[in-house]
C-alpha positions in Angstrom: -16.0 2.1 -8.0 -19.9 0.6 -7.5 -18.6 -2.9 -7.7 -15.4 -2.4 -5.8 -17.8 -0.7 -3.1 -19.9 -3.2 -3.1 -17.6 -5.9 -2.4 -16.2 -4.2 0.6 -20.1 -4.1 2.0 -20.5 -7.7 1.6 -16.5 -8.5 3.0 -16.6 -6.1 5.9 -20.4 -7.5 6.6 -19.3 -11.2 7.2 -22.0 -13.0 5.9 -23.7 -13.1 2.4 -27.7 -12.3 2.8 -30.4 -11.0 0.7 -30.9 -8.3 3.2 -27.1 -7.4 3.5 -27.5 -7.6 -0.6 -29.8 -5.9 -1.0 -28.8 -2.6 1.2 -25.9 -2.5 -0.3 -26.8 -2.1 -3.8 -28.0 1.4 -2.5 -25.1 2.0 -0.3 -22.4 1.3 -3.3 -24.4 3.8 -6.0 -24.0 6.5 -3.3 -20.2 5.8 -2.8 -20.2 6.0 -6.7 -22.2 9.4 -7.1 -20.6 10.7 -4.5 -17.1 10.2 -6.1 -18.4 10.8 -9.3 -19.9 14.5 -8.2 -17.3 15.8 -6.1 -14.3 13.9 -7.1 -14.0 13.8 -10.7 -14.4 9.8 -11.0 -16.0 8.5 -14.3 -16.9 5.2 -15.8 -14.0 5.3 -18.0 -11.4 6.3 -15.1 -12.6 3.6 -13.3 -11.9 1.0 -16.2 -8.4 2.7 -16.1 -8.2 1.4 -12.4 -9.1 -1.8 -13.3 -6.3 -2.2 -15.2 -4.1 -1.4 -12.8 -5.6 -3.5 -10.5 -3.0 -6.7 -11.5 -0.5 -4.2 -10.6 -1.5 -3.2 -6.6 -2.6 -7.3 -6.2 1.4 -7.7 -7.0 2.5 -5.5 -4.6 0.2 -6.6 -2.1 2.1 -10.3 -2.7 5.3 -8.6 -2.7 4.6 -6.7 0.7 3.3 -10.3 2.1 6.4 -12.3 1.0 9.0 -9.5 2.4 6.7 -9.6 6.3 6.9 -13.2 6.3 10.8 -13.1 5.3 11.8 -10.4 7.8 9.4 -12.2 10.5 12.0 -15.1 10.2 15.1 -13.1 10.0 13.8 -11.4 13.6 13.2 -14.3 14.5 16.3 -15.6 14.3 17.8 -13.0 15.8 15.6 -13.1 18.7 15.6 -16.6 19.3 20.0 -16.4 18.9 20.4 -13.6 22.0 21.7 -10.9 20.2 21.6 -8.0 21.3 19.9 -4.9 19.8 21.9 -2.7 17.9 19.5 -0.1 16.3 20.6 1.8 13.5 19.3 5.0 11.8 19.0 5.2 8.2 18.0 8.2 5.8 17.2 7.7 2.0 15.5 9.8 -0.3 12.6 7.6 -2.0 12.1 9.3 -5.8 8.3 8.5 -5.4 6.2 12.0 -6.6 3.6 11.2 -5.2 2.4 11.6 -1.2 0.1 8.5 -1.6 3.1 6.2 -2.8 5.6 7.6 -0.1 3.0 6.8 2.7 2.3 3.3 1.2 6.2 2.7 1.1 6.2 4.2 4.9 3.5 2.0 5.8 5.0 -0.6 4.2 8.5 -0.3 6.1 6.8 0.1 9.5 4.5 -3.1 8.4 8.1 -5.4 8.2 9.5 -6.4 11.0 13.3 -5.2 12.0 12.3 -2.0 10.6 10.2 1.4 11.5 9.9 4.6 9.7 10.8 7.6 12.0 9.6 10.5 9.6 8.9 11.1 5.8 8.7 14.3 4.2 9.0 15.2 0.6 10.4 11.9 0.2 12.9 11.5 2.6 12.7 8.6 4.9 14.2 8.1 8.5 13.8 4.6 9.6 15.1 2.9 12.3 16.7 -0.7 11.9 16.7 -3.5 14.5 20.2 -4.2 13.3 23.0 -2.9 10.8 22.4 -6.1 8.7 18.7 -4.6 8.1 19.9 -1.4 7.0 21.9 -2.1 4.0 20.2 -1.5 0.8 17.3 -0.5 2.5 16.9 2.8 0.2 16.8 0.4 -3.0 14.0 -1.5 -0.9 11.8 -3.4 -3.5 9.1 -2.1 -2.5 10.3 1.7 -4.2 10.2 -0.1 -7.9 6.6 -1.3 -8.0 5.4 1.6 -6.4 6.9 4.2 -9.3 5.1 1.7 -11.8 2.0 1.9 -9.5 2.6 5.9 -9.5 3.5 5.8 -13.1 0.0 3.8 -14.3 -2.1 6.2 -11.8 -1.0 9.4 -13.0 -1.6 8.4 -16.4 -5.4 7.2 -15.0 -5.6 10.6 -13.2 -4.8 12.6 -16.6 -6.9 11.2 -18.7 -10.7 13.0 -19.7 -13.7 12.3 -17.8 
């Protein structure tokens, strides 16, 4: 948690100095004190997350390669004059977990063609540009990685401090 801290200091400063450096050194211990007092985080659950860091830089890919696929398919569909012919479609996710079904809502919204109305417990309402966008869209790919994701975090969350 220090180091990951840490690193977001220096990326969301810009610029590598020996001030920036060096204030964040004291910056990143109070993030991890902080989560280590009041929410439960440890050394060892923290080496847990680093395992399962392979496993979120995958699905960050994955998320990447499907925007940049359904940025063409719009805009072939665009550029072809079609007109719009929006479609609403529910699907119940089988994620557990409220942090995976807002990353696969996030997710949806993030690809283009597609928008997620409303989520709750699970159940998704999105809104397609077209009907061609809609099918299989509740066996999205993005629901698999994110149950291993859910999977490997509840085991993290589980373990001792």
């Amino acid at each position: 948690m220090a180091l990951m801290a840490y690193l977001v200091w220096i990326v969301l400063n810009g610029k590598v100095t020996l001030e920036i450096l060096l204030i964040g050194l004291p910056i990143a211990a109070a993030a991890w004190l902080f989560a280590r007092s009041y929410m439960g985080w440890s050394a060892k659950k923290e080496l847990c997350l680093y395992r399962l860091l392979p496993q979120i830089v995958s699905y960050l890919a994955l998320l990447v390669w499907e925007v940049v696929k359904a940025s063409v398919s719009v805009m072939k569909y665009i550029l072809a004059g079609d007109n719009p012919d929006g479609v609403m479609v529910s699907f119940q996710s089988g994620l557990r977990t409220p942090i995976a079904n807002t990353v696969l809502a996030n997710s949806i919204t993030l690809t283009p063609g597609t928008i997620t109305v409303s989520e709750k417990n699970g159940r998704f309402e999105v809104c397609c540009l077209c009907p061609a966008y809609a099918e299989g869209i509740e066996e999205i790919c993005f629901i698999g990685r994110l149950r291993a994701i859910e999977q490997s975090l509840a085991a993290i969350m589980e373990e001792k401090a």
